[in-house]
N, C-alpha and C positions, 0 to 999 in steps of 0.2 A: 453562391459560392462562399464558403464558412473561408474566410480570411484570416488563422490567427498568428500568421507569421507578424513580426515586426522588426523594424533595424530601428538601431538607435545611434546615429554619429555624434562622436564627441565636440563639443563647439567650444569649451575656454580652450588655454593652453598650454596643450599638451607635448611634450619634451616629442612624442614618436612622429608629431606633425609636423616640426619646423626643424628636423636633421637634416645633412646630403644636398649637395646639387646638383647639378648634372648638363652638361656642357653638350649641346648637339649639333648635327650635321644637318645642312639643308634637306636632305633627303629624308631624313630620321625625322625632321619635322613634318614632313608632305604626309609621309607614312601615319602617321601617330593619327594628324590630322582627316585623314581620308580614312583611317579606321571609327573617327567619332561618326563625319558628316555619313557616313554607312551606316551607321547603328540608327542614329535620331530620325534620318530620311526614311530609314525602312522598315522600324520599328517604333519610335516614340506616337503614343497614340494621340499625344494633342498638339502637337505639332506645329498644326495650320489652324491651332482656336485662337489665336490673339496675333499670330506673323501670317499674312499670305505666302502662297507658293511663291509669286510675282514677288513677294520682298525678299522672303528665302534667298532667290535666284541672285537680286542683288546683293543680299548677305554674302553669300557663297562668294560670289564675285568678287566683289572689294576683299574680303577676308585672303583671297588665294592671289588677287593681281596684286597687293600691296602688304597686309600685316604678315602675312607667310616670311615673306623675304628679311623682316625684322627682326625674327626670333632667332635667340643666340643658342637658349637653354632651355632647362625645365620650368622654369620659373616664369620665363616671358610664355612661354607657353601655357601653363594656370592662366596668367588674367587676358591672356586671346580666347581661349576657350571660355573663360566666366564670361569676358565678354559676350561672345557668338551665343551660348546655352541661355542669357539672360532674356535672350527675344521669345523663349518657347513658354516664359512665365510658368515655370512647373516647382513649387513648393518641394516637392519629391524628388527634382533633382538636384544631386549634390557634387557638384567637381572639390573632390577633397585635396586639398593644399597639399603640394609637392615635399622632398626633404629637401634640404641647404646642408652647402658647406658645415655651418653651423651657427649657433644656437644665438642670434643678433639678439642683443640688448637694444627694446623697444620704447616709445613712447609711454610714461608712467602711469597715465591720471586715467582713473576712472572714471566715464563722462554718460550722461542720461540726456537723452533726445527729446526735446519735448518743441511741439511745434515746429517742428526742423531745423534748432540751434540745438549747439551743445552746452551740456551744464554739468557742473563735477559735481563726483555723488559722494565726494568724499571732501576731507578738509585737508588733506595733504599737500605738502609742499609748502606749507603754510597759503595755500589759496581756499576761501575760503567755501564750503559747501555752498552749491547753488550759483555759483560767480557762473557767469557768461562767458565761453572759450571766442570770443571776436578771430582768433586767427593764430595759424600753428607756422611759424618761421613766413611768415607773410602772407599764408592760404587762408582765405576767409573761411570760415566754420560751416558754414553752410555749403562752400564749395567742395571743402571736403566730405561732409556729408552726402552728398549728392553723387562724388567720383567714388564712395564707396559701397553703393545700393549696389551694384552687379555682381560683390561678391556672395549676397547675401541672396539665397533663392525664395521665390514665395507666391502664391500664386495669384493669376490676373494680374493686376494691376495697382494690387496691394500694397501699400510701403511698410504697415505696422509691425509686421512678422521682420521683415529686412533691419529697421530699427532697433528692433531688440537683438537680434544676432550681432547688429554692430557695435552696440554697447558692447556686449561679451568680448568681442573679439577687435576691440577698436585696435589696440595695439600691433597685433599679428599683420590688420588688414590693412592699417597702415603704414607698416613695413613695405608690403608688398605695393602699394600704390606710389608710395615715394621717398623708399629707400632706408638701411638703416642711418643713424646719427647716433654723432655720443651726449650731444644736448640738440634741444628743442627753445626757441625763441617763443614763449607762449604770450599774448594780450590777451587779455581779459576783464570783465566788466563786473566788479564784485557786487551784490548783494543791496549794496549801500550807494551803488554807480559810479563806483569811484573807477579810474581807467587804467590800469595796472600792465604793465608791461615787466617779465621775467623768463630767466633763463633755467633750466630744470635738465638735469641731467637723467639721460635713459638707464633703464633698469632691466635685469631680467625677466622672465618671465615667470621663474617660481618666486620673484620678491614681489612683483604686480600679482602673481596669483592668491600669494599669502593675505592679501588687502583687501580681498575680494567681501569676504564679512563685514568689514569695514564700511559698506556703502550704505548709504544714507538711506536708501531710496525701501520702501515697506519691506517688498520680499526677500532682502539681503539677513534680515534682522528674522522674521517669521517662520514663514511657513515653507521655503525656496527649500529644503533640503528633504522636506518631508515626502517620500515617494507611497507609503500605505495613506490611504484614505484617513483623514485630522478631523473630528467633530470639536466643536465645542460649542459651547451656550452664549447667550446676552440674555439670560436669567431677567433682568430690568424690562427686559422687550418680547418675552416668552418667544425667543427667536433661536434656531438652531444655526451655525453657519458649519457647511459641510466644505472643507480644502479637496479636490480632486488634482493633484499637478501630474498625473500620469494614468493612463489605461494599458501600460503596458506589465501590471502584473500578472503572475499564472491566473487563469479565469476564475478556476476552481476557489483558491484563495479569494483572490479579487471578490466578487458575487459573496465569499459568505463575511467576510469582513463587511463591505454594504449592506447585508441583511440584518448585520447586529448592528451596525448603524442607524439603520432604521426603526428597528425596533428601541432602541435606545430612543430616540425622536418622538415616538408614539409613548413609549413612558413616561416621559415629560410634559407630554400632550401642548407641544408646542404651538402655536399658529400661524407661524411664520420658521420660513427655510431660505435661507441662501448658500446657492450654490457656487463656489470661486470655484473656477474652470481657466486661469487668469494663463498660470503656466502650464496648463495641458496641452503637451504637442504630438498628442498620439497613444495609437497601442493597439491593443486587441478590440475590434469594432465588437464584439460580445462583450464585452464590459463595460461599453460605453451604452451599451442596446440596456444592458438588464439594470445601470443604473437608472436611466432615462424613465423604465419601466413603473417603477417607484412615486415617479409624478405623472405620468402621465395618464389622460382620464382617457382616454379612445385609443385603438387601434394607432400606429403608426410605419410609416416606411423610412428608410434610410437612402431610397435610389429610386429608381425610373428605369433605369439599364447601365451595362456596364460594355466593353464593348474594346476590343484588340485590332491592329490591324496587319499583324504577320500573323503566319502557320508556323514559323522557323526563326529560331530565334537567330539574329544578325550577328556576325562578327563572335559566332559563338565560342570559337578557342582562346578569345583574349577575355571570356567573362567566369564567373563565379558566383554558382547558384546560393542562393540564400534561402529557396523553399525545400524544406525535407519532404522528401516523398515523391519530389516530383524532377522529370526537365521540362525543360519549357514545351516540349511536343507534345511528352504526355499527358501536361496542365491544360494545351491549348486541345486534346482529343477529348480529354473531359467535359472540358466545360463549353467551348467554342466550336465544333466543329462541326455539331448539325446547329449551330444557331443561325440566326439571320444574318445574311450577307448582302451587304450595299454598297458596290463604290470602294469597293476592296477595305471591306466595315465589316468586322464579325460582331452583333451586337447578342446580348441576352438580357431577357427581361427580367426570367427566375432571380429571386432573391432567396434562399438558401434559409437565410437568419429571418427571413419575413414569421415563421411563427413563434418566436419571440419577439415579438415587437406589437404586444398587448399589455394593458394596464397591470400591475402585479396584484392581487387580492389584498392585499397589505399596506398599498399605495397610503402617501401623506396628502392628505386632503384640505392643508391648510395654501395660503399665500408662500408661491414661491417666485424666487428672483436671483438671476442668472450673472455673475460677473465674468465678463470675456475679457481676451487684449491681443494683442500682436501674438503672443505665441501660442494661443489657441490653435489650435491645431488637428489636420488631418483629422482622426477619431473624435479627438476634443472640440475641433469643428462641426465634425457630422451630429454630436452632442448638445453644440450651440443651433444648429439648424430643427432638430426635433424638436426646441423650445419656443424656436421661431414661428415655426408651423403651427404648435398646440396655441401660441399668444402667449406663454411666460415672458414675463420681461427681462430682458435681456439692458446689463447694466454696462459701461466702460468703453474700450473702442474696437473698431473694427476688425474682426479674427486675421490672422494668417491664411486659414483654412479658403477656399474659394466659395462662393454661396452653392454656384451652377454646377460646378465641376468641380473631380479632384482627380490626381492619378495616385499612386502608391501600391496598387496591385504586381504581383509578382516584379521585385525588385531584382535587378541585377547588377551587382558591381564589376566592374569592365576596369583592366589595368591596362593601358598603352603601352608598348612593347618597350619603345627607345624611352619616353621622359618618366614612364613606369607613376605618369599620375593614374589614380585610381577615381573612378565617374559612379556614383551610383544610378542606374536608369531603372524605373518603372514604365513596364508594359502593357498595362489595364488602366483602362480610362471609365470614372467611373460619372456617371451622369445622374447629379443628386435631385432627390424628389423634392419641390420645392411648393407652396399655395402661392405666395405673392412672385409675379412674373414681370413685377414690374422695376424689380432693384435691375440697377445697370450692369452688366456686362464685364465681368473682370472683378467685380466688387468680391472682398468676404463678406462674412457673415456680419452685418449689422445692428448697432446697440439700436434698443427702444431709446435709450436714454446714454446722449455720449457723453461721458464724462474723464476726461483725459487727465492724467498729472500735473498739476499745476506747480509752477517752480518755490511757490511757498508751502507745498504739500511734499516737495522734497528737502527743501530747506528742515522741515518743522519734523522727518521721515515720517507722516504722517500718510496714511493708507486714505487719498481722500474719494474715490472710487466706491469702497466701502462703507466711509462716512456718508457719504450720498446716502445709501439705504435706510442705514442707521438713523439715518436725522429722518426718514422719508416716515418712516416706521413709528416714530416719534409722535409725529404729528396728528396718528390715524385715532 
């Protein structure tokens, strides 16, 4: 199945996300509510990989004897449903924030997660880059961190991908967790260890978005805004390092922009390539197949099977198609409908893109190495997994993307009638071809070599991920 739809939702903040609110009736919530648990029970295809039925059942349960009854509005309604969707561990799924009354002036500081404290990536407020956030109006930093991963989707049992959305979106999400305020009681642990306790008034969100540049941390400063494929040299190291932060270009494009990339590479007659892959969270899987191509020395696959588990798509008048050409019926008579059936399982094993997915004639023959992290992703994941398989080493930490599984095939956005949140759901579950069977269960994709941000590598905004190679390359 050629896949080159993609969605792309927007994650900082955005004025058309956090408008409107909307005040409901018990019933309007059952409603709302009983149109999700229809959709996910009868179509979400992974459903029951990482929640039993048996827990479902008591999900279900508790959710409808008790948090039902609590919900006022649109809004309590978002973080029940993030709650309840958080157990299905699906990267692909997205409950998009509600509107508000209006536009709350939020918590100010922009903050980097590392080791699961927070740490500001900026010097504002006069606090200094890198100081240690201990606690926001008395919530321990860590506690906070922790009541914020549900808003953040990603798959298995992943936290890297959730991390970096929450950076993005600390402010927003922690509105929604615990309310607005016109200041925040901040402690903090500076640099130096000194114990700093301060009061910081909240800001909006186009003056927090304005600062956004501002951050300390590598990619605020680099490469973060570059969406066509970045080459450049380390001439000193006869080394190429190629930027990828999207596969979501036209392919056409995409593919010949890479071709003279490469050729470029081969003019140089480099012997060393790195590939930052760091913030690719997706796109067209032919861009991701005919980059991969370029390194890779054998034959490869990107799956095993793919595999649906309705004929009819659910809850269909409150959804909106996102594939051109098709509905879901006549996507699922295409592709699904004389495929293998198991346990009310339509699986297929055809891979569509399989003959693309051979070495390019023009391939780089030198020393290559892979830098991954939290927002690798979906396509950018299945990217990091062909590198895995071939033995390129794979540099940074653990993708977003899932090792074993992912979904993202025919997406659907579903808007609830009464709270009019809007849910993106993915209907194809795609079951990735992998060599090594013995990574755990829920995991992403995995560095050869982990090397995390260190708070003196943001302090100093120092890329030390990258330095890793660089010094590695040094040495040889």
């Amino acid at each position: 199945m050629k896949t080159k739809f993609n969605i792309v939702i927007p994650v900082l903040l955005l004025p058309s996300l956090i408008l409107g609110q909307k005040q409901l009736k018990q019933e309007q919530v059952f409603e709302d509510y009983t149109i999700l648990k229809n959709i996910i029970t009868q179509g979400h295809p992974s459903l029951y990989e990482y929640t039993t039925k048996s827990q479902w059942d008591s999900l279900f349960a508790k959710y409808e004897g008790k948090k039902l009854k609590t919900i006022e509005n649109n809004t309590d309604l978002y973080k029940g449903i993030t709650e309840l969707t958080d157990h299905i561990r699906d990267g692909h799924l997205i409950v998009m924030r509600p509107q508000l009354d209006a536009i709350p002036h939020l918590f100010p500081l922009w903050l980097k997660i590392i080791n699961g404290r927070l740490y500001t990536d900026t010097d504002d407020f006069g606090i200094p880059v890198g100081s240690e956030i201990i606690s926001i109006d008395g919530i321990n930093g860590t506690v906070i961190r922790k009541s914020l991963l549900k808003y953040a989707p990603s798959d298995g049992f992943n936290t890297t991908k959730k991390e970096r959305q929450i950076e993005r979106e600390f402010g927003i999400l922690h509105f929604y967790e615990f309310g607005a305020k016109s200041t925040y009681l901040v402690e903090y642990k500076t640099p130096s260890y000194q114990l700093i306790t301060k009061t910081i008034k909240s800001q909006s969100f186009e003056s927090i978005g304005r600062r956004f540049n501002k951050r300390n941390s590598h990619f605020a400063k680099n490469t973060l805004r570059k969406k066509e494929p970045y080459l450049y040299f380390v001439d000193s190291l006869n080394t190429a390092v190629l930027t990828l932060n999207t596969f979501t270009l036209e392919v056409v494009k995409f593919q010949s922009a890479v071709k003279a990339i490469f050729k470029e590479i081969k003019r140089k007659k480099c012997e060393n390539l790195i590939i930052d892959i760091r913030q690719n969270e997706g796109g067209y899987p032919l861009n991701a197949i005919n980059t991969f191509s370029y390194v890779a020395r054998i034959p490869f696959k990107q799956r095993s099977s793919s595999e649906v588990v309705t004929a009819v798509l659910p809850e269909k008048r409150y959804g909106q198609n996102l594939v051109n050409g098709y509905t879901y019926e006549t996507f699922f008579k295409k592709y699904y409908e004389h495929a293998e059936k198991k346990e009310n399982k339509w699986r297929l094993t055809k891979d569509e893109n399989e003959p693309f997915m051979i070495p390019n004639k023009k391939r780089f023959n030198g020393k290559v190495y892979v830098l991954i992290g939290g927002k690798t992703f979906s396509a950018g994941s299945s990217f990091a997994l062909f590198c895995k398989n071939e033995g390129i080493t794979l540099v940074g930490e653990e993708t977003g993307g899932g090792y074993y599984t992912q979904t993202g095939g025919y997406p659907v956005i579903y808007t609830l009638p009464n709270s009019k949140i809007k849910i993106l759901i993915p209907f194809v579950k795609i079951n990735r071809f992998v060599n090594d069977k013995t990574v755990k269960k829920g995991s992403g994709i995995l560095p050869d070599k982990e090397v995390r941000l260190a708070v003196q590598d943001l302090i100093q905004g120092r890329d030390g991920q990258l330095h890793y190679i660089l010094e590695l390359l040094k040495k040889k």
